[in-house]
C-alpha positions in Angstrom: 0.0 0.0 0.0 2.7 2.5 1.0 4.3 1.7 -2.3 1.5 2.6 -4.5 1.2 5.9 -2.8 4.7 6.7 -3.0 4.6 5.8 -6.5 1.6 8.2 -7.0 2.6 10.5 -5.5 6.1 10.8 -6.5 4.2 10.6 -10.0 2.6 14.0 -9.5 5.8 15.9 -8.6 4.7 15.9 -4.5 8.0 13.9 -3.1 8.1 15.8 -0.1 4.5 13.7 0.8 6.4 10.3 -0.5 9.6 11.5 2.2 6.8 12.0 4.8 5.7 8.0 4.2 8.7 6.8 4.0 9.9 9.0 7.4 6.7 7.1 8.7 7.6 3.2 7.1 11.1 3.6 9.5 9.9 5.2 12.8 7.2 2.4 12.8 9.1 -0.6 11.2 6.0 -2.0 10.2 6.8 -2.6 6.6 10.1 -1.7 6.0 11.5 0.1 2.3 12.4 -2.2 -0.7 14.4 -1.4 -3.5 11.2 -0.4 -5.2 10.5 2.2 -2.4 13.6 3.8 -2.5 13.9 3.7 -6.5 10.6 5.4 -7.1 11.6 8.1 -4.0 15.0 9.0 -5.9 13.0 9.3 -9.3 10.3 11.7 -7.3 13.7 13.5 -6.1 15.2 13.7 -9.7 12.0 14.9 -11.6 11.8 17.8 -8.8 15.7 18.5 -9.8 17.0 17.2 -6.0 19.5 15.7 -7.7 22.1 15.3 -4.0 19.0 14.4 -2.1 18.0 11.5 -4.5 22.4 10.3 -4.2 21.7 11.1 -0.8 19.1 8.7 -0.8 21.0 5.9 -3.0 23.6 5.9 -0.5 21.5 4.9 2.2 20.0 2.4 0.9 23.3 0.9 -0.1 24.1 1.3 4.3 21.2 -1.4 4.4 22.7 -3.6 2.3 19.9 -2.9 -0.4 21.5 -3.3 -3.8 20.5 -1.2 -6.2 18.1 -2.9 -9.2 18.2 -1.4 -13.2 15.4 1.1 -13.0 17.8 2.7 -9.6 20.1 3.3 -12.2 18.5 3.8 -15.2 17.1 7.0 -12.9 20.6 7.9 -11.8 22.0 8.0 -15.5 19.0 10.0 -16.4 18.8 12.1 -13.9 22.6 13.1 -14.1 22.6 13.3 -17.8 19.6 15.8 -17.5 21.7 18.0 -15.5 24.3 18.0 -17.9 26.5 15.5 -15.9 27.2 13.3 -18.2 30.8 12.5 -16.8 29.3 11.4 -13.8 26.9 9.4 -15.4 29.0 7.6 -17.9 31.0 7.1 -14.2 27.7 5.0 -12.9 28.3 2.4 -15.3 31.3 0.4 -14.2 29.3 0.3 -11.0 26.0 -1.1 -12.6 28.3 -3.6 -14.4 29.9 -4.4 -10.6 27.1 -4.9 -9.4 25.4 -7.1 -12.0 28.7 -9.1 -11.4 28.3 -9.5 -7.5 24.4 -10.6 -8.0 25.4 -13.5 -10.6 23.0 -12.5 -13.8 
């Protein structure tokens, strides 16, 4: 449920609603983020143009030993190539390729 409304609302440019339910899936550890949660969050944070908030965000969820899935960086290499950052984005992809590595596909 929270991540249909995270997606929606990330959807209609509100992400500072999505960080209130996802402030509110950790204080009450009921249901705790998945890689879909934080993926869609750093999307809502890239579309808004919070660009260190949304890294920010991907490095946390790395601290939790969440690995990061193709859509995380698909955002991330969008995102930074939108801001003109294509250095760092071109930089992303000897970590996606890592990564891919690590997980065995």
């Amino acid at each position: 449920m929270y991540g249909a409304i995270i997606d929606s609302v990330c959807k209609d440019k509100l992400v500072t609603d999505a960080l209130l339910l996802y402030s509110e899936m950790t204080v009450k550890k009921i249901i705790y983020p998945d890689i879909v949660t934080y993926s869609t969050i750093i999307y809502g944070l890239f579309i808004v143009g919070q660009m260190k908030e949304g890294v920010a965000l991907l490095n946390e969820m790395s601290l939790k030993n969440i690995s990061p899935n193709v859509l995380t960086f698909t955002t991330l290499v969008d995102g930074l190539c939108k801001e003109g950052e294509v250095k760092k984005a071109t930089s992303v992809l000897p970590v996606m390729n890592y990564d891919k590595t690590r997980c065995g596909t």
